[in-house]
N, C-alpha and C positions, 0 to 999 in steps of 0.2 A: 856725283857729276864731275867730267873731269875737267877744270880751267886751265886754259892755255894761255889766258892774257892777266894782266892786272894793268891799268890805266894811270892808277895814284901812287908814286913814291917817290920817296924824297931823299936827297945827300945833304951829307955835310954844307952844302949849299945854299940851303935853308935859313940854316944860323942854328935850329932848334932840333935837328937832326944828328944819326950817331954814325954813322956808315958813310964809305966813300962810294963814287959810283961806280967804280971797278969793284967792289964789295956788294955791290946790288944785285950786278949783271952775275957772278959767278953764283950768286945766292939761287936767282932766278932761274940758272940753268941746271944748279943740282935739285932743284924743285920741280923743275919739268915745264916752266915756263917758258912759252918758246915765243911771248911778243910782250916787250917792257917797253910802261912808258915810265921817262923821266920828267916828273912834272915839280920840280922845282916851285915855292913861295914866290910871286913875282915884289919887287923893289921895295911896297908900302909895309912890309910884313915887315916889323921889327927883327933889326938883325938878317933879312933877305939879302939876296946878292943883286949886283949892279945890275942894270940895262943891258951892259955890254955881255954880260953873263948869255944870256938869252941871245941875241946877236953874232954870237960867234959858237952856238953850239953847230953849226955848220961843219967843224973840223972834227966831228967825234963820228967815229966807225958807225957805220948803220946796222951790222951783226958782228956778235965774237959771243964764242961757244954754243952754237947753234943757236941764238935767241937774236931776235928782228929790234932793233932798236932804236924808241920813238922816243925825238927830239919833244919836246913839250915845256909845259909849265902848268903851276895853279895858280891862276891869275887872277888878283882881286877886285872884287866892285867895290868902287870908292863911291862913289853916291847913288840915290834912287833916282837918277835916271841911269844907272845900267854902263856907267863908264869903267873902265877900268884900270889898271895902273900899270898896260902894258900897252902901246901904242901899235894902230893896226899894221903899222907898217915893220913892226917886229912881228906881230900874230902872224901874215900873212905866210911867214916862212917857216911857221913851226909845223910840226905833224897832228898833235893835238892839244885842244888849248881847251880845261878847265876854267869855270867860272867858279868863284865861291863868293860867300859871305863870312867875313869873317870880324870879331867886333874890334879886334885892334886895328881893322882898318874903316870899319867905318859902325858907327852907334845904332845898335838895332834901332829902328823905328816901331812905328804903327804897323798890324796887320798887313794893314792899307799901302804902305811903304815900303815894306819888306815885299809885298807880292810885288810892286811894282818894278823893285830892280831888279826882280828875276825876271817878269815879262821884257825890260824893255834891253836887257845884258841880251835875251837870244833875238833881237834884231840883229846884233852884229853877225855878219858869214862867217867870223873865225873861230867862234866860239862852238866844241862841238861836246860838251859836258857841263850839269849844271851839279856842280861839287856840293854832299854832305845836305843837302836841301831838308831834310829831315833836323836839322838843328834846332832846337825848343829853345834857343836864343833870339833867333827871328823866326816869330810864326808867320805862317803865310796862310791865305789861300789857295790850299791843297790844289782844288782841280783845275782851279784858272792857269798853273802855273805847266799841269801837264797838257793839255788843251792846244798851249801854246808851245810846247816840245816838242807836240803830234804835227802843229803845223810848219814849224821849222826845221822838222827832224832831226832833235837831239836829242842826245841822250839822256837820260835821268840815271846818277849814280847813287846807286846804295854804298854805303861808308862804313862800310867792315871797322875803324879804329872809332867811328861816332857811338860806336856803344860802349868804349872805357872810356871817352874823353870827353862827351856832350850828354851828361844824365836826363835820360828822358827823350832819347832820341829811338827807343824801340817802336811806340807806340805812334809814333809819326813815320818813321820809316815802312810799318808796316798797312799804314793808310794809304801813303805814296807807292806803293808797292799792288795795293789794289788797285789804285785808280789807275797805275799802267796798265794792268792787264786785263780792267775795263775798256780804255780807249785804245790798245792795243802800240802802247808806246815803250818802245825799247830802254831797255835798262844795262846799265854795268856795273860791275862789282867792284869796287877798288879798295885794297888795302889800307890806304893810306899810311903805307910802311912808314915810320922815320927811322929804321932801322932794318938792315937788312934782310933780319930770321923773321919780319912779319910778311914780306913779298910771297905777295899767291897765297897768301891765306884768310879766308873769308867767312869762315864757321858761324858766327852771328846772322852774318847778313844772310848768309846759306839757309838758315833755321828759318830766316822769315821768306824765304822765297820758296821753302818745302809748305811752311804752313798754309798758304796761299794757292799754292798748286801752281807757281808761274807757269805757264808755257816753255819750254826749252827753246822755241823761234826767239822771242822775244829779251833770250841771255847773250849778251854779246861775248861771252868769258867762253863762250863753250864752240867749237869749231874755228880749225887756223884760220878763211878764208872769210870771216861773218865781219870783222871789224876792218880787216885791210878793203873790203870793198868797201866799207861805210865810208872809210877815209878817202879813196878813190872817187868814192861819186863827191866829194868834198873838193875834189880836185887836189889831192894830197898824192904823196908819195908814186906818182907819174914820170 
């Protein structure tokens, strides 16, 4: 299949990443990427960049080298109710805004706890990715969590880097992967480059979306036109 987008990647920016964002963008175009997003650690991530970081990507080119370039972040939920540590009033201006869990920003919980700041993170409208969900650091319940993606219309990302970095993350990703294409809820593919030679490549996650038989409707990676609307009807890039 051929991908034209990846969603998750990351600069020097980070604090824990190796590539500059000029180092992304040229990587992404000799790959054949033709829509990056730049979704930068937001603040709580040890070592993450300021507030103003995010604030002022405003000044940075929207294409160079044929590739569409999305202002973003991966923003984190700091408690179970669904808060984050990026203020809506920054969200409202990025292109797209990743939600994750992550335990140096906030200490796995309960099941129970962990489903719950994933449900109550996609009440907010800025949020249009729910980042790596498949981590066996926070277990959740699986279908309550896409149920509620179906009715908010988000995304659910499969996490191409969660199978070297999060052990045990095959066999939940591959559950989250049935149950979208049970209730018929869109999914993305994201690298989670922190480096630039892993942009647009998804081999893993690819393996579990062959075994399953996804639907090709339901891959936002695959036609130029499938993600830029999603964004659009988000009230995005207008």
């Amino acid at each position: 299949m051929n991908y034209i987008l990846d969603t998750h990647t990351h600069t020097i920016v980070s604090g824990h990443a190796y590539t500059t964002w000029l180092e992304n963008v040229k990587e992404a175009a000799k790959n054949g990427i033709k829509i990056l997003g730049t979704t930068d650690h937001g603040p709580a991530m040890p070592g993450g960049p300021h507030i103003f970081h995010f604030k002022n990507l405003k000044v940075m080119p929207r294409e160079l080298f044929g590739v569409l370039l999305l202002r973003g972040c991966e923003a984190n939920i700091i408690d179970f109710q669904g808060n984050l540590d990026i203020p809506e009033s920054v969200l409202k201006n990025l292109d797209v805004v990743i939600a994750s869990l992550h335990d140096v920003c906030i200490k796995p919980g309960t099941r129970e706890e962990n489903t719950e700041a994933l449900l109550n993170v996609m009440n907010n409208k800025y949020v249009h990715i729910i980042g790596h969900s498949g981590n066996p650091s926070f277990s959740i319940y699986e279908e309550e969590v896409i149920k509620k993606a179906k009715e908010k219309d988000i995304l659910i990302e499969i996490n191409n880097g969660s199978f070297n970095s999060r052990s045990g993350s095959e066999e939940n990703c591959m559950k989250i992967a049935r149950l979208c294409k049970e209730y018929n809820v869109k999914i993305v593919l994201g690298s989670d480059a922190h480096t630039c030679f892993q942009i647009g490549k998804f081999p893993k996650a690819e393996k579990i979306l062959e075994a399953i038989d996804m639907p090709e409707e339901l891959i936002m990676n695959v036609g130029g036109d499938r993600f830029i609307d999603y964004l659009k009807s988000k009230g995005k890039l207008e």
